[in-house]
Gaussian input, Z-matrix of N, CA and C with variables (Angstrom, degrees):
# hf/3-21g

backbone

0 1
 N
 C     1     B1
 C     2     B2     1     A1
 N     3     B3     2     A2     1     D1
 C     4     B4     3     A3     2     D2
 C     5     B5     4     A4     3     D3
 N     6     B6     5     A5     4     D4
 C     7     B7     6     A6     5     D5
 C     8     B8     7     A7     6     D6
 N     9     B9     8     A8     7     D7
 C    10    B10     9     A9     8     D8
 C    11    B11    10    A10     9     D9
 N    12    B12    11    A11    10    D10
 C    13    B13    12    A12    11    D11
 C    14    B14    13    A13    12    D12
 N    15    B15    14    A14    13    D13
 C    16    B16    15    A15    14    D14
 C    17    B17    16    A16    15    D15
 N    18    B18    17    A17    16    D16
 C    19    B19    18    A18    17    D17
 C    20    B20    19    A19    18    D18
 N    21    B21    20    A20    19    D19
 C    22    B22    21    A21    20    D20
 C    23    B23    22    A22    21    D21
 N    24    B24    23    A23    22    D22
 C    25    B25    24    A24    23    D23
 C    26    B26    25    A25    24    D24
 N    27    B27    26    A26    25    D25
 C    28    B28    27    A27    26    D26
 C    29    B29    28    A28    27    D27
 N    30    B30    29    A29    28    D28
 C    31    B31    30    A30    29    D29
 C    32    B32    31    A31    30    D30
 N    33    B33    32    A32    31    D31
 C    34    B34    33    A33    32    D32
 C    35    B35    34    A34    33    D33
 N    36    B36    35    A35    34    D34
 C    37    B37    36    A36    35    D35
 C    38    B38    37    A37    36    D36
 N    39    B39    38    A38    37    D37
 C    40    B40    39    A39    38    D38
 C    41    B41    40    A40    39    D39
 N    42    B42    41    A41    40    D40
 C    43    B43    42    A42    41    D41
 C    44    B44    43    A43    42    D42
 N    45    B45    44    A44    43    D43
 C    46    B46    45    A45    44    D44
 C    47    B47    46    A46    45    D45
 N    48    B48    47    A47    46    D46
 C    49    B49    48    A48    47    D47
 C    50    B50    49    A49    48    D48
 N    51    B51    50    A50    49    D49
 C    52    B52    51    A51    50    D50
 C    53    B53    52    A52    51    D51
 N    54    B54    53    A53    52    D52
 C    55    B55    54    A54    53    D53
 C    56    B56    55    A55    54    D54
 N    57    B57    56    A56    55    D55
 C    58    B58    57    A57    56    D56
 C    59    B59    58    A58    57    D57
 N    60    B60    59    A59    58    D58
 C    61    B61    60    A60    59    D59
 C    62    B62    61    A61    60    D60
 N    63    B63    62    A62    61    D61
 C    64    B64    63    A63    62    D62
 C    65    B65    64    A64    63    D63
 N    66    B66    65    A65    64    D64
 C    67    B67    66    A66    65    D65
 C    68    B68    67    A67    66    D66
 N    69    B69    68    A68    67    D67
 C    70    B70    69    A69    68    D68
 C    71    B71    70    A70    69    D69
 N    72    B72    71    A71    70    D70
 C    73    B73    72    A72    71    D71
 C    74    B74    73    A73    72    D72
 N    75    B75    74    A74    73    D73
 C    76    B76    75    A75    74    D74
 C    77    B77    76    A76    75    D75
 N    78    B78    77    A77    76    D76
 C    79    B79    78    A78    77    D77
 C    80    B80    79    A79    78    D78
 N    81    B81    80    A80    79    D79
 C    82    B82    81    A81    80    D80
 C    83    B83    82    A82    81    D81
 N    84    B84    83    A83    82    D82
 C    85    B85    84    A84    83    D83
 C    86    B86    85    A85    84    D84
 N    87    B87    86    A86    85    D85
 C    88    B88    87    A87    86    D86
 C    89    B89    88    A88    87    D87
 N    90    B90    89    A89    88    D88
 C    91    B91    90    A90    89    D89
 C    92    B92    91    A91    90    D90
 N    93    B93    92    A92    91    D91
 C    94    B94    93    A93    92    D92
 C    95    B95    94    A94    93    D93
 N    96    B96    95    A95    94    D94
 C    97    B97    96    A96    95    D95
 C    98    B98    97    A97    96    D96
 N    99    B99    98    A98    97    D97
 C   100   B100    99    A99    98    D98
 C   101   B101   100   A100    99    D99
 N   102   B102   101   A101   100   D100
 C   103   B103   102   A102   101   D101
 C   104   B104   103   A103   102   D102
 N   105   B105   104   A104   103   D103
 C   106   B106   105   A105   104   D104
 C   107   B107   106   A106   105   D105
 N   108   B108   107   A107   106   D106
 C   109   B109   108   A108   107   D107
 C   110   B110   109   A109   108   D108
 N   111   B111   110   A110   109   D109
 C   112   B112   111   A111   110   D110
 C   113   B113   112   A112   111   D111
 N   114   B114   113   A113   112   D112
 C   115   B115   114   A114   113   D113
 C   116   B116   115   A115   114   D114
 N   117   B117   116   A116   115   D115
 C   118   B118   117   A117   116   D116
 C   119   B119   118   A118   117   D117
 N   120   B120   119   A119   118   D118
 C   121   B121   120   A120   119   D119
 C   122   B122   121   A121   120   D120
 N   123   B123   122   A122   121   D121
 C   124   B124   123   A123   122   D122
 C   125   B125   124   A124   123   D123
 N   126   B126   125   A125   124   D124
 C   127   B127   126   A126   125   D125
 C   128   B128   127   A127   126   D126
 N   129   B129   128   A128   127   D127
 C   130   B130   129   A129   128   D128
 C   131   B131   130   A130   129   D129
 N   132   B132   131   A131   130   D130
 C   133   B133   132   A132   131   D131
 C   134   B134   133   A133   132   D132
 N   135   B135   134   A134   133   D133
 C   136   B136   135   A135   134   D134
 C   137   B137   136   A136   135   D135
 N   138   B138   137   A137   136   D136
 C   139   B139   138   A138   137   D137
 C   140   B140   139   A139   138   D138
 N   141   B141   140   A140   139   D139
 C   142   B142   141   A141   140   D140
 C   143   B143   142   A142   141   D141
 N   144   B144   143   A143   142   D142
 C   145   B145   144   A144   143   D143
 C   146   B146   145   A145   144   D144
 N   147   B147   146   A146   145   D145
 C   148   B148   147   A147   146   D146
 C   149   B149   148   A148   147   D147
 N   150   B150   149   A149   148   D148
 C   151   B151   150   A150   149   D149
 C   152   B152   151   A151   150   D150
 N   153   B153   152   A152   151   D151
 C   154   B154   153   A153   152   D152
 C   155   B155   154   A154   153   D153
 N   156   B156   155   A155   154   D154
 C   157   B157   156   A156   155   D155
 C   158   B158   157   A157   156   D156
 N   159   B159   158   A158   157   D157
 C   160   B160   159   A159   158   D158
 C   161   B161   160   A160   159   D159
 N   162   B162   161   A161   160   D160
 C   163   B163   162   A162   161   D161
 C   164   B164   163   A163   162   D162
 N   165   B165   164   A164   163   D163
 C   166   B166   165   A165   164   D164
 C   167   B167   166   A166   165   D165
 N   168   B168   167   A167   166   D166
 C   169   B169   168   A168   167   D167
 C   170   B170   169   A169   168   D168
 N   171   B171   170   A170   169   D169
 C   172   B172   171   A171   170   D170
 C   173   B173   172   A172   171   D171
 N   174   B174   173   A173   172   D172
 C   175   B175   174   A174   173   D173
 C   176   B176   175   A175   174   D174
 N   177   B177   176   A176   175   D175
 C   178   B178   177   A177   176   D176
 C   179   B179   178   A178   177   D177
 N   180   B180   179   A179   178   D178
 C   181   B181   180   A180   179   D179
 C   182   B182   181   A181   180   D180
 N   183   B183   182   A182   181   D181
 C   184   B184   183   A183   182   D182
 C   185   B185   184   A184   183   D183
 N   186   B186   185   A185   184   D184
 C   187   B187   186   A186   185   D185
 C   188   B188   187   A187   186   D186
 N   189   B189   188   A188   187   D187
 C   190   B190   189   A189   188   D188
 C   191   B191   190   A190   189   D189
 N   192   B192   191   A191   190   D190
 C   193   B193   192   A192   191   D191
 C   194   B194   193   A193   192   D192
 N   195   B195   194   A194   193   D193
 C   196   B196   195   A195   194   D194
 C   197   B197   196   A196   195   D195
 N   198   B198   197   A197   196   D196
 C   199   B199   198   A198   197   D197
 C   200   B200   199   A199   198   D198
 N   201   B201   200   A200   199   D199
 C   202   B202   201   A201   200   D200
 C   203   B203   202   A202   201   D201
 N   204   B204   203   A203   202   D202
 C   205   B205   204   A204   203   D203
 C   206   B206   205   A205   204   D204
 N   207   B207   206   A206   205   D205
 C   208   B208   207   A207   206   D206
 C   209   B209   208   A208   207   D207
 N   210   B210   209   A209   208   D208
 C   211   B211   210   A210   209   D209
 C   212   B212   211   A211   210   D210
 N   213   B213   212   A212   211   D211
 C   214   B214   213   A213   212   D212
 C   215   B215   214   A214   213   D213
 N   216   B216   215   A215   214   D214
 C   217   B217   216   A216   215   D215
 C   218   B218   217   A217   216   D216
 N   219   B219   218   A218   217   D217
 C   220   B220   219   A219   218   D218
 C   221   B221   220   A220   219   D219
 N   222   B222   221   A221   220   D220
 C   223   B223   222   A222   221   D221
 C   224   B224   223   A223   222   D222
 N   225   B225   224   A224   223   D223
 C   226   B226   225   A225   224   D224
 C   227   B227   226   A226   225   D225
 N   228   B228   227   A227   226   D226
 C   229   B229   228   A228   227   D227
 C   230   B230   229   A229   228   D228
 N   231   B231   230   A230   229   D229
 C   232   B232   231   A231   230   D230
 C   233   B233   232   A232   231   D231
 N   234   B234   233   A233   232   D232
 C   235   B235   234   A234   233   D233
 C   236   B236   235   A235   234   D234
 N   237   B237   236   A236   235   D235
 C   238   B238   237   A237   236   D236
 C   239   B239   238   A238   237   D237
 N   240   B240   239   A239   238   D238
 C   241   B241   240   A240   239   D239
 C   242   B242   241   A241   240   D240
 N   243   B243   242   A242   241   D241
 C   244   B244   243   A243   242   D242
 C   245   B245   244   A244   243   D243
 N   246   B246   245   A245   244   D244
 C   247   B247   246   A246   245   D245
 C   248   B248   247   A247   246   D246
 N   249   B249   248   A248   247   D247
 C   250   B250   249   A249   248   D248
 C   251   B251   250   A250   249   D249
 N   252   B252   251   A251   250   D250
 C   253   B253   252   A252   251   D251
 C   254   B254   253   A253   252   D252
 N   255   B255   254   A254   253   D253
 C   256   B256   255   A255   254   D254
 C   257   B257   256   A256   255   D255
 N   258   B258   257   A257   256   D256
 C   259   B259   258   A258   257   D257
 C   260   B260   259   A259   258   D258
 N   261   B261   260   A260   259   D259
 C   262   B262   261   A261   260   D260
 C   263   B263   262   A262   261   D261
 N   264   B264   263   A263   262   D262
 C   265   B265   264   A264   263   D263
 C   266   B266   265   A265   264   D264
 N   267   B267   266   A266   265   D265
 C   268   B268   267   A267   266   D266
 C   269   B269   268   A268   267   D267
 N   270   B270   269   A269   268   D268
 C   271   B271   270   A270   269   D269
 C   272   B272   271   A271   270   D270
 N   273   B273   272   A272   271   D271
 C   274   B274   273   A273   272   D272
 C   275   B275   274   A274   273   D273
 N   276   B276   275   A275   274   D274
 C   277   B277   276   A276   275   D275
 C   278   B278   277   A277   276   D276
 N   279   B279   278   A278   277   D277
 C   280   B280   279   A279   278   D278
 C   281   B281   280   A280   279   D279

   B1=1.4380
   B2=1.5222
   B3=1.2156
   B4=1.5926
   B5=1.3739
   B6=1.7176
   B7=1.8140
   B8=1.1610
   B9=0.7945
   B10=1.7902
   B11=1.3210
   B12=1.4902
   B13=1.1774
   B14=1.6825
   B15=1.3420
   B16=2.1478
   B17=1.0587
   B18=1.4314
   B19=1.8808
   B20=1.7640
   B21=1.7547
   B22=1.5058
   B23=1.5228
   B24=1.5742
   B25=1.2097
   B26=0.9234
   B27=1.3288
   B28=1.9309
   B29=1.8550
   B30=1.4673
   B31=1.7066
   B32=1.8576
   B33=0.9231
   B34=2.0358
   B35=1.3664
   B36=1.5304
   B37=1.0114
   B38=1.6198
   B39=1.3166
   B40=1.6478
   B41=1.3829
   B42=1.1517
   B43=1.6091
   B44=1.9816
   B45=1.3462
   B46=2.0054
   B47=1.7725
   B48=1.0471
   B49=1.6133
   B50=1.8431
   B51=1.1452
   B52=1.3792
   B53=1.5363
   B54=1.2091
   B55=1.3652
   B56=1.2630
   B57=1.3237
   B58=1.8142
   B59=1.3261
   B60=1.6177
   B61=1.2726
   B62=1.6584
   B63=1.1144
   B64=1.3600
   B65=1.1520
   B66=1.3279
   B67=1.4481
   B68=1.9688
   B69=1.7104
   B70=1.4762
   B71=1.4186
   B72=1.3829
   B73=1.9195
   B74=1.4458
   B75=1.7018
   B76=1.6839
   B77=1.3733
   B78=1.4698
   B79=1.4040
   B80=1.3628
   B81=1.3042
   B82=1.2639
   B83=1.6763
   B84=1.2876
   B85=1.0664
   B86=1.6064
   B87=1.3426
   B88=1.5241
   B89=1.2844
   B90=1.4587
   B91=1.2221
   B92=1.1265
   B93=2.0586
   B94=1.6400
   B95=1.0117
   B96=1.9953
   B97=1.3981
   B98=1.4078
   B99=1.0030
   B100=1.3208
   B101=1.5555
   B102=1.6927
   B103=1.5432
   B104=1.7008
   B105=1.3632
   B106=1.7821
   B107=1.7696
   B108=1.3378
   B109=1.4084
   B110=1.8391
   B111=1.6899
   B112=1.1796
   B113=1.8097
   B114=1.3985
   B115=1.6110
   B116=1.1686
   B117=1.1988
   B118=1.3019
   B119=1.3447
   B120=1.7791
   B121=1.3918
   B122=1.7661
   B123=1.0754
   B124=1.4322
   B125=1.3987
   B126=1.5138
   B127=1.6949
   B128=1.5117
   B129=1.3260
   B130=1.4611
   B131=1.3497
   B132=1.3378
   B133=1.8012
   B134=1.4006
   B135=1.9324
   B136=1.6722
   B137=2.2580
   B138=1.5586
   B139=1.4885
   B140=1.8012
   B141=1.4900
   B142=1.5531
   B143=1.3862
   B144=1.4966
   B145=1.9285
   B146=1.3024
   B147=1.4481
   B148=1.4134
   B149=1.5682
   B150=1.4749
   B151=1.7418
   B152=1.2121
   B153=1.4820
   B154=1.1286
   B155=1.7267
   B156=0.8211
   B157=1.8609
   B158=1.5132
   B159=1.2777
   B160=1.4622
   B161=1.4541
   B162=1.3554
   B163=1.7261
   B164=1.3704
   B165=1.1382
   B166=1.3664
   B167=1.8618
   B168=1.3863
   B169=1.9482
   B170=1.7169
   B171=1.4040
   B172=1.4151
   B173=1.5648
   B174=1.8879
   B175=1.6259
   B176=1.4853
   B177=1.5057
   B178=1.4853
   B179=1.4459
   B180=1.6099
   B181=1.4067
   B182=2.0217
   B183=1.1686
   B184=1.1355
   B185=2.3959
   B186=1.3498
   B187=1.4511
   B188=1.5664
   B189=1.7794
   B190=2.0625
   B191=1.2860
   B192=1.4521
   B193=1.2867
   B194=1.4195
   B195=1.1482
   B196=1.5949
   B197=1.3258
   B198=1.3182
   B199=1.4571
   B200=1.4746
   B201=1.3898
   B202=1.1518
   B203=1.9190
   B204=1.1438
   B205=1.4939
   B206=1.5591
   B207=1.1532
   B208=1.9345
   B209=1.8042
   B210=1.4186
   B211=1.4637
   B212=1.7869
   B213=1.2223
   B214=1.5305
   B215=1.3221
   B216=1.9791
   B217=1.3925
   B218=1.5009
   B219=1.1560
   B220=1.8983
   B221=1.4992
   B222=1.0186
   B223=1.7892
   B224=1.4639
   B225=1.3539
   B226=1.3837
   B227=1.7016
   B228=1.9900
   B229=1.1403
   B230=1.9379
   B231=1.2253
   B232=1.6400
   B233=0.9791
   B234=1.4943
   B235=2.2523
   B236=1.1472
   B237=1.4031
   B238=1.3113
   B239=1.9420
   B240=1.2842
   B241=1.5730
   B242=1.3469
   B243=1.2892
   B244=1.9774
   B245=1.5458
   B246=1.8494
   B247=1.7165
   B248=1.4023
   B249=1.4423
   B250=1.3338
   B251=1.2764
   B252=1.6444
   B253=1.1143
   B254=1.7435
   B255=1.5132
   B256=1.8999
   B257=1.0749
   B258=1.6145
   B259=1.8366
   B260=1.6912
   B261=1.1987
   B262=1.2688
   B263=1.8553
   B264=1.3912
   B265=1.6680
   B266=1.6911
   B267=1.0108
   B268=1.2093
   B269=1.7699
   B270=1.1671
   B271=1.9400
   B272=1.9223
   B273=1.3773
   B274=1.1998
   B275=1.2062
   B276=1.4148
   B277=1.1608
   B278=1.1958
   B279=1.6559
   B280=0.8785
   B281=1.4946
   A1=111.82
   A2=111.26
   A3=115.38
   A4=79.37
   A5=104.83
   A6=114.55
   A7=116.38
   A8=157.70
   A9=166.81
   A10=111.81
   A11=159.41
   A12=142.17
   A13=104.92
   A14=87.68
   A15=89.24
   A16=100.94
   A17=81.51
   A18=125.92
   A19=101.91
   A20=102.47
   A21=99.25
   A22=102.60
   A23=111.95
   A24=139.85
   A25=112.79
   A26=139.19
   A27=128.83
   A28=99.36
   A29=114.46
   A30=118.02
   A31=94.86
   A32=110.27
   A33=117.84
   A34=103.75
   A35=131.58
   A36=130.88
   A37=110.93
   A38=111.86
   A39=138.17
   A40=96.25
   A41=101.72
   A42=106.11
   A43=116.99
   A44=94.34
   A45=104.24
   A46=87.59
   A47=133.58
   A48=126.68
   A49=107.77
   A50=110.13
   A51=103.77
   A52=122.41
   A53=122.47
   A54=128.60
   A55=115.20
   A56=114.34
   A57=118.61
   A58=126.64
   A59=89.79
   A60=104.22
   A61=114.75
   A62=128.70
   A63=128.98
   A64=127.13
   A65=115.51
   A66=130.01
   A67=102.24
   A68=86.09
   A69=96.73
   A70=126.00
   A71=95.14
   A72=108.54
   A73=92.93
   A74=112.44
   A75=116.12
   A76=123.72
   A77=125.93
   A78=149.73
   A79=91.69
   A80=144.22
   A81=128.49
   A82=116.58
   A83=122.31
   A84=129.03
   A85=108.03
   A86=122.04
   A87=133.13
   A88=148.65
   A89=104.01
   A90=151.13
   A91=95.34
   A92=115.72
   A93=103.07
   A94=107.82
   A95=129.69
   A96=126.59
   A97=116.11
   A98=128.11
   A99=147.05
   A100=129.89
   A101=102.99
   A102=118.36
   A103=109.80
   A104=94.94
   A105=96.10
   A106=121.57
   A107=100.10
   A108=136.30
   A109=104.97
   A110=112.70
   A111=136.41
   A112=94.15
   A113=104.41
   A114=121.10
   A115=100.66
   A116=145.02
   A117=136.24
   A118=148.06
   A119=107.45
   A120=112.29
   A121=109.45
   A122=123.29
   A123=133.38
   A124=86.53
   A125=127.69
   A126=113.95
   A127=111.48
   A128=135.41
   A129=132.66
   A130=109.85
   A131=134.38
   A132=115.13
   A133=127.74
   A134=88.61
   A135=88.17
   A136=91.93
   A137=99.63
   A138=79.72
   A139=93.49
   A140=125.02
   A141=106.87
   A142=95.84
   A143=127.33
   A144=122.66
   A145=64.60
   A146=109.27
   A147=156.67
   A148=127.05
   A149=82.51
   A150=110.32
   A151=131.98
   A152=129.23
   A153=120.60
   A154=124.53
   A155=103.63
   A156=119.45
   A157=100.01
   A158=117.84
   A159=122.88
   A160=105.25
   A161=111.27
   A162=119.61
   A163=82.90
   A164=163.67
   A165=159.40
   A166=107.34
   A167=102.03
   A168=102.27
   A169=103.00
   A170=117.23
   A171=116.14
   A172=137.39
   A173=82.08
   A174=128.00
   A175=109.63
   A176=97.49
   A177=107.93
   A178=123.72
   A179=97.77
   A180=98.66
   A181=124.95
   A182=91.94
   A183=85.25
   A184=88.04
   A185=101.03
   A186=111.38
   A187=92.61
   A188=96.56
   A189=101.67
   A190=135.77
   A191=91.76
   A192=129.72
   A193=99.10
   A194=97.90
   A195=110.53
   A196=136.99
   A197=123.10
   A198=143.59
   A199=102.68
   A200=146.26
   A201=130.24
   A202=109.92
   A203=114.35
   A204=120.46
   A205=106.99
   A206=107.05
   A207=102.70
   A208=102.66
   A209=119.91
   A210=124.51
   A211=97.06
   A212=101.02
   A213=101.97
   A214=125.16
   A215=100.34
   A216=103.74
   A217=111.13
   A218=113.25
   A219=103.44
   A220=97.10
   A221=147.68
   A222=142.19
   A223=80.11
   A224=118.38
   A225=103.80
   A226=149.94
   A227=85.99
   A228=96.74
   A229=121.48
   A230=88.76
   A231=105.93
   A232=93.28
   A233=120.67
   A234=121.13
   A235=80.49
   A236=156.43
   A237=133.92
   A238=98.45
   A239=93.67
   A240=101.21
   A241=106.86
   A242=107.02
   A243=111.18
   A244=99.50
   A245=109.26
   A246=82.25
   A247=126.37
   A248=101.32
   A249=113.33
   A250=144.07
   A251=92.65
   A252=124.48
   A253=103.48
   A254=110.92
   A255=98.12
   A256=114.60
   A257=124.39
   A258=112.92
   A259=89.37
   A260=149.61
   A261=140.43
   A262=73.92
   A263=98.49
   A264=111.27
   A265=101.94
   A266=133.87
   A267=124.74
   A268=121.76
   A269=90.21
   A270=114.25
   A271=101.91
   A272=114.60
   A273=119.63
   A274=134.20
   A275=138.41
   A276=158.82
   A277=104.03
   A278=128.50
   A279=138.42
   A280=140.18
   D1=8.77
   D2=-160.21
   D3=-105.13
   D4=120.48
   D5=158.02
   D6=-156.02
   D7=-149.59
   D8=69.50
   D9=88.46
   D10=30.63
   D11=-153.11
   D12=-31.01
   D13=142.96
   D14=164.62
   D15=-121.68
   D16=142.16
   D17=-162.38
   D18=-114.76
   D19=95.76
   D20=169.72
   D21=-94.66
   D22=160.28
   D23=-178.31
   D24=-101.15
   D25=129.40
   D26=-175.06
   D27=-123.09
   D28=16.29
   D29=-150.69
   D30=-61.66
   D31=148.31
   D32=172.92
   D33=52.45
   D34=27.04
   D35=174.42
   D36=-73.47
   D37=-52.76
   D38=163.00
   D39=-32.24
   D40=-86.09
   D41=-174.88
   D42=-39.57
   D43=-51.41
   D44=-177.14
   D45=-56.49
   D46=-46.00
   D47=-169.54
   D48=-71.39
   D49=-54.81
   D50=172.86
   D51=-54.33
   D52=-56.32
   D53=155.32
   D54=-22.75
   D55=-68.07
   D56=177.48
   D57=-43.13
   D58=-37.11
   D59=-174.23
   D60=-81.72
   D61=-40.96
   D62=147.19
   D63=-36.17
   D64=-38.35
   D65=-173.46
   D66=-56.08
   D67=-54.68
   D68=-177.87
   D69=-58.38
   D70=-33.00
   D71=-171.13
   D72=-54.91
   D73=-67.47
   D74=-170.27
   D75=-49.62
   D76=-34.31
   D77=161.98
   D78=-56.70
   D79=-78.14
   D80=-166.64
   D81=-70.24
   D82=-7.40
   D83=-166.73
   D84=-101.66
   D85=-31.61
   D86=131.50
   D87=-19.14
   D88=-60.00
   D89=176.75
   D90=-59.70
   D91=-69.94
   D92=-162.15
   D93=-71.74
   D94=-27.16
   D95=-174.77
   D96=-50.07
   D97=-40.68
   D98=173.50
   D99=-63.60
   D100=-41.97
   D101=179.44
   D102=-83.63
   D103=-42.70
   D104=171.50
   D105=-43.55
   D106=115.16
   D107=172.13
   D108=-34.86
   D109=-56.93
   D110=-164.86
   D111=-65.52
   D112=-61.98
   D113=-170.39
   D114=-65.92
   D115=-81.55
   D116=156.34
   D117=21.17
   D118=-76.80
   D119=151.62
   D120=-52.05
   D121=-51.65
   D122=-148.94
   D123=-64.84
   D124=-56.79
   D125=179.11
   D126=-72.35
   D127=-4.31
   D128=158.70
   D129=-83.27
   D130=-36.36
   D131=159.81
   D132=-53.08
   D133=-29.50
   D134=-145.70
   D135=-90.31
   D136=-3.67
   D137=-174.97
   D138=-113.30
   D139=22.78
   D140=175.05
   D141=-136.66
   D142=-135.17
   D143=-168.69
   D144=-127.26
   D145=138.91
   D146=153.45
   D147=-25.44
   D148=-65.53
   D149=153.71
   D150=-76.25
   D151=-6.99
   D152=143.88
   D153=-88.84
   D154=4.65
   D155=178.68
   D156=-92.82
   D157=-48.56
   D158=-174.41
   D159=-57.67
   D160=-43.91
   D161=-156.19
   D162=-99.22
   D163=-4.66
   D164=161.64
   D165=-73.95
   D166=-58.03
   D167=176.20
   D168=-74.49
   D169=-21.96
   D170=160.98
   D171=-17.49
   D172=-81.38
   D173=164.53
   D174=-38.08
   D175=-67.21
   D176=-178.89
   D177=-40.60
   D178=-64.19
   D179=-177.97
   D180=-69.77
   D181=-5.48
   D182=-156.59
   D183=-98.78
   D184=-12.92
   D185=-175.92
   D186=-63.98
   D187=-58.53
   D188=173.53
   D189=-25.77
   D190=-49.39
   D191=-175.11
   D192=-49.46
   D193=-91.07
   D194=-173.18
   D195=-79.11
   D196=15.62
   D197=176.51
   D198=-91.03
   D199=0.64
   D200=160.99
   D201=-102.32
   D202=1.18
   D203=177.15
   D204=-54.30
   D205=135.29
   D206=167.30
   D207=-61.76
   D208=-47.06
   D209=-154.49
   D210=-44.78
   D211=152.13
   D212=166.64
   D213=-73.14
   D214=-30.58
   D215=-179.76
   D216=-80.16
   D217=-30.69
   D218=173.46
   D219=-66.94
   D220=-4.51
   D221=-168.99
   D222=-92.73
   D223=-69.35
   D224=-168.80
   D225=-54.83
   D226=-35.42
   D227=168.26
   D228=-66.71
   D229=-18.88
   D230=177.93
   D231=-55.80
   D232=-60.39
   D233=-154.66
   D234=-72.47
   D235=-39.40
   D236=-138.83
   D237=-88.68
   D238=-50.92
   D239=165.35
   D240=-34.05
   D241=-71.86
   D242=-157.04
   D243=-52.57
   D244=-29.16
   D245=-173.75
   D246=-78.48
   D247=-23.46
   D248=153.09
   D249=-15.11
   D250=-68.39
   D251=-176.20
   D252=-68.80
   D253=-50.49
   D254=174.66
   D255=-69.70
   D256=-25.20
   D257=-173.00
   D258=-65.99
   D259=-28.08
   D260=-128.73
   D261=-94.63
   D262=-71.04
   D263=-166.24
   D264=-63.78
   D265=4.75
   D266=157.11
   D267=-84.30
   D268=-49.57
   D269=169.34
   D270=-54.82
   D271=-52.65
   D272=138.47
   D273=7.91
   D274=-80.52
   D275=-74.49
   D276=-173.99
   D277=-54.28
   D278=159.18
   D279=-18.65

């Protein structure tokens, strides 16, 4: 069994790991710019009218709101909300 010692090479390995690892930071650093809740809205005001964003999370909340009421008229005003609320995010979207 006695032959040859083997001779591994590890050369730019250091480097291939740091790299990766950068790779990841920016990928995750992307990622949150994008996933953040805070950042998010702020590029949805800042790229449609203001006031239609407002009256769109308006709709919404207020559809939430009132869709668990027994009354028929809070049921309704709810659907009337929610449609609201999609023409807004449709106009949105667009």
């Amino acid at each position: 069994m006695a032959g040859k010692p083997i001779r591994i090479e590890l050369r730019g390995l250091a480097n291939e790991v740091n790299d990766a690892q950068r790779d990841l930071q920016n990928t995750l650093g992307a990622l949150e710019e994008k996933l953040l809740p805070q950042r998010a809205a702020r590029r949805l005001v800042e790229r449609h009218d203001p006031a239609l964003v407002v009256a769109g999370v308006a709709a919404a909340g207020l559809a939430l709101g009132l869709i668990r009421d027994e009354s028929v008229a809070a049921r309704t005003a709810a659907l009337i909300a929610a449609a609201a609320a999609g023409a807004v995010v449709y106009r949105l979207t667009r």
